[in-house]
C-alpha positions as CSV (number, residue, x, y, z in Angstrom):
1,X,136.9,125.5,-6.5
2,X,136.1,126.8,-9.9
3,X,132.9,125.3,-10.5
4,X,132.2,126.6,-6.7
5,X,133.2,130.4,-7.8
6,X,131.4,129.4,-11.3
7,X,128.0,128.6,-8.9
8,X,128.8,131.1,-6.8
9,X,128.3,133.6,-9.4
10,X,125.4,132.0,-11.0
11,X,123.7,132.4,-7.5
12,X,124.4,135.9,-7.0
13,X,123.7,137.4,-10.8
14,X,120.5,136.9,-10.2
15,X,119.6,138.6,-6.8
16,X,121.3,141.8,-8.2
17,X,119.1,141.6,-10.8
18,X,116.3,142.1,-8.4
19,X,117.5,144.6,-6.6
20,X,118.0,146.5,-9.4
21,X,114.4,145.7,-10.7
22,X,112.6,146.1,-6.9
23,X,114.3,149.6,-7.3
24,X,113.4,150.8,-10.2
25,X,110.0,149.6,-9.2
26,X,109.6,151.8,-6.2
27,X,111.1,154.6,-7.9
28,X,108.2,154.4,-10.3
29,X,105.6,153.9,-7.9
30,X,107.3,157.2,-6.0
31,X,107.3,158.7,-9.2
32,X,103.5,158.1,-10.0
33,X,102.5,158.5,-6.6
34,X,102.0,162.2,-6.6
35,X,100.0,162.0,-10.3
36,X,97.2,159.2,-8.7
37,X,96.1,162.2,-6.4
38,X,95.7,164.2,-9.3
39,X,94.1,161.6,-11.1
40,X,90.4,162.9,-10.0
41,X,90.9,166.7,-10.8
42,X,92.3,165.3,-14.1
43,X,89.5,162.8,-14.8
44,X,87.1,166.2,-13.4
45,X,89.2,168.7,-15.7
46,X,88.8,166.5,-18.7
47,X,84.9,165.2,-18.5
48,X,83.4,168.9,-17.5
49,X,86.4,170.9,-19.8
50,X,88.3,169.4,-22.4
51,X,85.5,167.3,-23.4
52,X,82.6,170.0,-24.1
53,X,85.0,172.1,-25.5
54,X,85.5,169.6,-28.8
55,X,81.6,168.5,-28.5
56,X,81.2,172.2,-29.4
57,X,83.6,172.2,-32.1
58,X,82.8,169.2,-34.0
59,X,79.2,170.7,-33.6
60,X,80.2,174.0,-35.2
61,X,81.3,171.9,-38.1
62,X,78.0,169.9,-38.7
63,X,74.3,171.4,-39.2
64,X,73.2,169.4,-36.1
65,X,69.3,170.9,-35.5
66,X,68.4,169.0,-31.7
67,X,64.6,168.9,-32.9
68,X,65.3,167.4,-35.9
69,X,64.9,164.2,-36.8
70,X,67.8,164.1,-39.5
71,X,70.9,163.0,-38.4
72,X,74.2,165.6,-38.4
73,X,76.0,165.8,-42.0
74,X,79.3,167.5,-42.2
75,X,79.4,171.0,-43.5
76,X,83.0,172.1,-42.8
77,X,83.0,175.6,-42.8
78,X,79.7,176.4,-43.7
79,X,78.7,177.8,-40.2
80,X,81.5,179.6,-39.6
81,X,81.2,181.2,-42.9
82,X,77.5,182.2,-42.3
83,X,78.6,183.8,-38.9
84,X,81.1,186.1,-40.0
85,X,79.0,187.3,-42.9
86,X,76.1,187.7,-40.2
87,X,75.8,191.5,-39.4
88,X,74.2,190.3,-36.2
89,X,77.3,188.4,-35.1
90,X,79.6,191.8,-35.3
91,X,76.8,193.9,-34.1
92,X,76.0,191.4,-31.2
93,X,80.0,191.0,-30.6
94,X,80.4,195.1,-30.1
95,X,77.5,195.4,-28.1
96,X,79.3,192.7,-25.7
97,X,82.9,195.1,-26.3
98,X,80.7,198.1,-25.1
99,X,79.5,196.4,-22.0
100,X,82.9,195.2,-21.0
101,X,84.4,198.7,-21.6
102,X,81.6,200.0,-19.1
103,X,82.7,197.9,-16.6
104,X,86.1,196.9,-16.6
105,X,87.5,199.8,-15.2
106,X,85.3,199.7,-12.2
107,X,86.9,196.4,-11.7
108,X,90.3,197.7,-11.3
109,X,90.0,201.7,-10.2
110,X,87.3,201.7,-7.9
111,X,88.7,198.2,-5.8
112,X,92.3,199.5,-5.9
113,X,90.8,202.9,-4.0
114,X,88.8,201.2,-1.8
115,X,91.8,198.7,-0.9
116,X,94.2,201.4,-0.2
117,X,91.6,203.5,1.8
118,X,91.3,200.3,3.9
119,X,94.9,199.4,4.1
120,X,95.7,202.9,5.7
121,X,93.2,201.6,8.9
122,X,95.2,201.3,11.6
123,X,92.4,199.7,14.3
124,X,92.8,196.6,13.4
125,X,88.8,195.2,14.5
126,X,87.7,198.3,12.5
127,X,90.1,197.0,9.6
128,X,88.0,192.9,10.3
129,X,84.8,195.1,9.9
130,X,85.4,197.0,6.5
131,X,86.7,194.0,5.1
132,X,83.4,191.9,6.3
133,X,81.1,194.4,5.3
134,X,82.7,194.7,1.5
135,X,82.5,191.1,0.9
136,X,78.5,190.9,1.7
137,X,77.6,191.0,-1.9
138,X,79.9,188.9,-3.3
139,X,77.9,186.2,-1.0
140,X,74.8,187.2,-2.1
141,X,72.8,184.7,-4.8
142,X,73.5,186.1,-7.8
143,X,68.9,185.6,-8.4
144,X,68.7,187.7,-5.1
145,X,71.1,190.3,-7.1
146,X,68.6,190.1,-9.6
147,X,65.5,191.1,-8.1
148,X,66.9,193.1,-6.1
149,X,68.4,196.0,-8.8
150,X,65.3,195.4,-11.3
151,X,63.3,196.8,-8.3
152,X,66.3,199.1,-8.0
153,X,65.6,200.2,-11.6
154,X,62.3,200.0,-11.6
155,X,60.7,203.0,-13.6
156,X,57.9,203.4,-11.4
157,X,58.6,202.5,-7.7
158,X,62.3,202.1,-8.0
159,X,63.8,204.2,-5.4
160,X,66.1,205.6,-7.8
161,X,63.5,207.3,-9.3
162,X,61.7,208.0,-6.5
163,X,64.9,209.4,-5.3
164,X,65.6,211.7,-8.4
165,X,61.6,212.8,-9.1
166,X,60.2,213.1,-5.8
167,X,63.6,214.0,-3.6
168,X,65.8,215.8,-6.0
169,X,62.9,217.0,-8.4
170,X,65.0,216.7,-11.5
171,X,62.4,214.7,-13.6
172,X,58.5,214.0,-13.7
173,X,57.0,210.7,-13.7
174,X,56.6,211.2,-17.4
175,X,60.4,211.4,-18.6
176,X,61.7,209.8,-15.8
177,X,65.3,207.4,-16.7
178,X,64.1,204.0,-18.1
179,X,66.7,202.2,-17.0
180,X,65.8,199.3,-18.1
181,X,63.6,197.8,-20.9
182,X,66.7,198.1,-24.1
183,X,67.3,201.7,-23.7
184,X,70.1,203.5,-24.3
185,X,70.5,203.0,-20.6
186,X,70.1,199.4,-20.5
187,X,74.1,198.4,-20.4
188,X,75.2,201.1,-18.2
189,X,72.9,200.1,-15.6
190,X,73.5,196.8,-15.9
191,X,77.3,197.5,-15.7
192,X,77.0,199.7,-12.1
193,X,75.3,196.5,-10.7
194,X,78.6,194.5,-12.0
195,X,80.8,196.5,-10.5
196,X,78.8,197.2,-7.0
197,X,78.5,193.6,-7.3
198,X,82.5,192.6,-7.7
199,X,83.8,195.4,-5.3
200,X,84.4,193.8,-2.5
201,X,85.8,191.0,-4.2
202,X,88.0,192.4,-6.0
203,X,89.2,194.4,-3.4
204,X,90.4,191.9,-1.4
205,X,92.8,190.9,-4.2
206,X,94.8,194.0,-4.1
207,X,94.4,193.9,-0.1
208,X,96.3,191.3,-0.7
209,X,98.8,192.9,-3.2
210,X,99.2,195.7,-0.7
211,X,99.9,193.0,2.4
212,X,102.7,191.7,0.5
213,X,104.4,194.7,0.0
214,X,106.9,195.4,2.8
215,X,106.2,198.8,4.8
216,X,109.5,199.8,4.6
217,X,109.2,200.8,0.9
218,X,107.0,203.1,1.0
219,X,108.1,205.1,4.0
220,X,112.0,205.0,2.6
221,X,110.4,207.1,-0.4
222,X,108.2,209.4,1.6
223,X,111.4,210.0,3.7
224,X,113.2,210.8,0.1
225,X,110.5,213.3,-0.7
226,X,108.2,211.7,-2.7
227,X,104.6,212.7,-2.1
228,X,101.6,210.2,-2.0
229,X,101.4,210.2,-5.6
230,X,105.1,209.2,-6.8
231,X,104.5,206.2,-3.3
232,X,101.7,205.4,-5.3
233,X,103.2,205.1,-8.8
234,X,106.8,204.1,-8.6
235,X,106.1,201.8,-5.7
236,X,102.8,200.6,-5.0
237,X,101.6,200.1,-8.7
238,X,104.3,198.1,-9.6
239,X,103.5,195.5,-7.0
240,X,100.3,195.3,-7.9
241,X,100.7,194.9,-11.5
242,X,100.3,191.2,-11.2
243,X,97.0,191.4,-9.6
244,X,95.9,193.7,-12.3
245,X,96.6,191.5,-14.7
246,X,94.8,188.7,-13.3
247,X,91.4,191.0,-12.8
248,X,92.1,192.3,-16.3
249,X,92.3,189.1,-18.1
250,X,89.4,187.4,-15.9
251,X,86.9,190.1,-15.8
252,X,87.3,190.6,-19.5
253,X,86.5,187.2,-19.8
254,X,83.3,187.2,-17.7
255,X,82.2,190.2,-19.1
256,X,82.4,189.6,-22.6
257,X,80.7,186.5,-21.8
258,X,78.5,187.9,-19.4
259,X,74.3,186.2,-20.5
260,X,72.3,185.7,-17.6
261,X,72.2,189.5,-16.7
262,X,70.9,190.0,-20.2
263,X,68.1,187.3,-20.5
264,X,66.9,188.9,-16.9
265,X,67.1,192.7,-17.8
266,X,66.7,192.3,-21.9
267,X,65.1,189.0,-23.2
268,X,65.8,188.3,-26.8
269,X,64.3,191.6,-28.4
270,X,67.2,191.6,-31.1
271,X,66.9,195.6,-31.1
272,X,68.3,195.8,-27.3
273,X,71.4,196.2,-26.4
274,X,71.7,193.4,-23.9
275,X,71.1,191.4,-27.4
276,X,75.4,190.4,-27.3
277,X,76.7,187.4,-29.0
278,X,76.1,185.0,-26.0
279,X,71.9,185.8,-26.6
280,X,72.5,185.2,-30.1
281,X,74.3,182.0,-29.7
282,X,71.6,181.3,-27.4
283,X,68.7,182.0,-29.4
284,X,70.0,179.8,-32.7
285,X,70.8,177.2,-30.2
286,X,67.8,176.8,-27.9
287,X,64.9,179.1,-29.1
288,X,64.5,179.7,-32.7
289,X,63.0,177.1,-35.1
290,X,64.7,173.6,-35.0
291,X,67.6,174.6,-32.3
292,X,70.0,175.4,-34.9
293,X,73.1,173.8,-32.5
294,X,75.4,173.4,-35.4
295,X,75.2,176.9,-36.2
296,X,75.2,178.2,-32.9
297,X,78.0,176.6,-31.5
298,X,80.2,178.5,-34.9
299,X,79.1,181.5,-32.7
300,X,80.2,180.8,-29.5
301,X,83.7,179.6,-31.0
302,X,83.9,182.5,-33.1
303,X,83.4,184.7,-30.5
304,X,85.7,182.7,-28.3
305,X,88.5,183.6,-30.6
306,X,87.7,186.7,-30.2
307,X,88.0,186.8,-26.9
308,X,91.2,185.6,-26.9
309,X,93.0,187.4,-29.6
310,X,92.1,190.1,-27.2
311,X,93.4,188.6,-23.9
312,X,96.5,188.4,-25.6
313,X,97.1,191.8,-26.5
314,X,95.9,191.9,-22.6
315,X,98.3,190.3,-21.6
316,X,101.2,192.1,-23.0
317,X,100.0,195.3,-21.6
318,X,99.5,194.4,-18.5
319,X,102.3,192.0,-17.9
320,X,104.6,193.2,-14.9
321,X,108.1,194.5,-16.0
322,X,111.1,195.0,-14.3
């Protein structure tokens, strides 16, 4: 009998065991489940992010010249040195802070009217309508955008010229607005095409915002006796203060970043204003001489830093509170 209990146990140790063991393996399989369909955006994240991001950096520490025939020797700081003591780097960084200031607010005042104004329709097919019509040029190619304002600013058959010399009257066709061509106009001009560009877009974030805001709110305050302004401050704003942070931080991004726009409108005269620190990383990188990449990418990462030194301060003003 005891050699029976003694087998008997022997024989059933064992089959615990794996049960314990086939459960742990499905809970690991259940457990890794979920990450295996996030294994491609991963693998996708990594290849076009992660891993240019520290190509560029161990670039910015070598003097890596693409058409040369020498290979890369590290030079530590040496880049990053010569960029900060580069007047062109700071000069080129606040012509990129100028730009942004030009256009940031139209990215957040202008949209927020515009979404209000459309909130407030009460026909709901006209309501389909405005919200179709604003979102046209945000479908447009950004190279039809192009062409399209160039001719806009063109200083000879531009209809904004034509429209201010030969409608209005206000100038001649000899000091007519150059709009473009590195004037003093150049980033202004470039910065109303943003904004036109972005409206409807970013619109239809804070019609969004608005949508999620219960009704109730604001009439409970206009039946307190608050006018359209304290509605507007006290409870709209609020609300929407996430979604102004998000524009905030993105558009100050793309902005500051902003280079197509200026190899189209301004080339790489160094004397323009379109001439920002994204030209000039350009330039080093795939224009001048040997394709100084090593020293180019010490630009981009010093103006990355930039960039998000500033975000941060961003950030803290804009984040929601209360």
């Amino acid at each position: 009998m005891t050699q029976t209990v003694a087998s008997g146990r022997v024989d059933v140790a064992p089959t615990r065991r794996g049960h314990v063991a086939g459960g742990r393996v499905a809970l690991l399989r259940q457990g890794l489940s979920p990450w295996l369909f996030l294994l491609p955006a991963v693998a996708f994240f990594a290849l076009y992010q992660v891993w240019p991001i520290f190509r560029v950096l161990w670039l910015s520490f070598t003097n890596y010249q693409f058409l040369s025939s020498k290979p890369a020797e590290w030079v530590w700081f040496d880049n990053y040195v010569a960029a900060i003591h580069d007047p062109l780097m700071w000069s080129s960084l606040w012509r990129a802070a100028l730009f942004t200031m030009m256009f940031l607010p139209g990215t957040i005042i202008l949209p927020l009217l515009l979404a209000i104004l459309v909130d407030r329709v009460t026909n709901p097919r006209l309501a389909t309508i405005y919200r179709v019509v604003l979102l046209i040029p945000a479908v447009i190619p950004s190279t039809l955008i192009f062409v399209l304002w160039k001719w806009m600013y063109n200083y000879q058959v531009g209809p904004i010229n034509h429209f201010l010399v030969d409608t209005l009257g206000l100038f001649s066709l000899q000091n007519a607005p150059q709009w473009l061509g590195g004037t003093s106009l150049t980033l202004p001009s470039i910065a109303v095409m943003e904004v036109w560009w972005g409206l409807g877009y970013h619109t239809i974030f804070f019609l969004a915002g608005l949508a999620a805001i219960p009704k109730d709110l604001p009439e409970a305050a206009r039946i307190d006796g608050a006018n359209e302004w304290q509605v507007f401050w006290h409870v709209t704003r609020p609300r929407l203060a996430p979604i102004m942070m998000i524009l905030v931080v993105l558009r100050f991004g793309t902005a500051m970043a902003v280079i197509d726009e200026y190899l189209i409108f301004g080339g790489f005269n160094r004397a323009s204003p379109t001439y920002t620190w994204t030209i000039f990383m350009y330039d080093q990188a795939f224009k001048l001489g040997l394709w100084r990449q090593g020293y180019g990418a010490a630009i981009g990462m010093v103006g990355a830093v930039a960039m998000m030194i500033v975000m941060v301060f961003l950030l803290r003003i804009f984040r929601p509170r209360g």
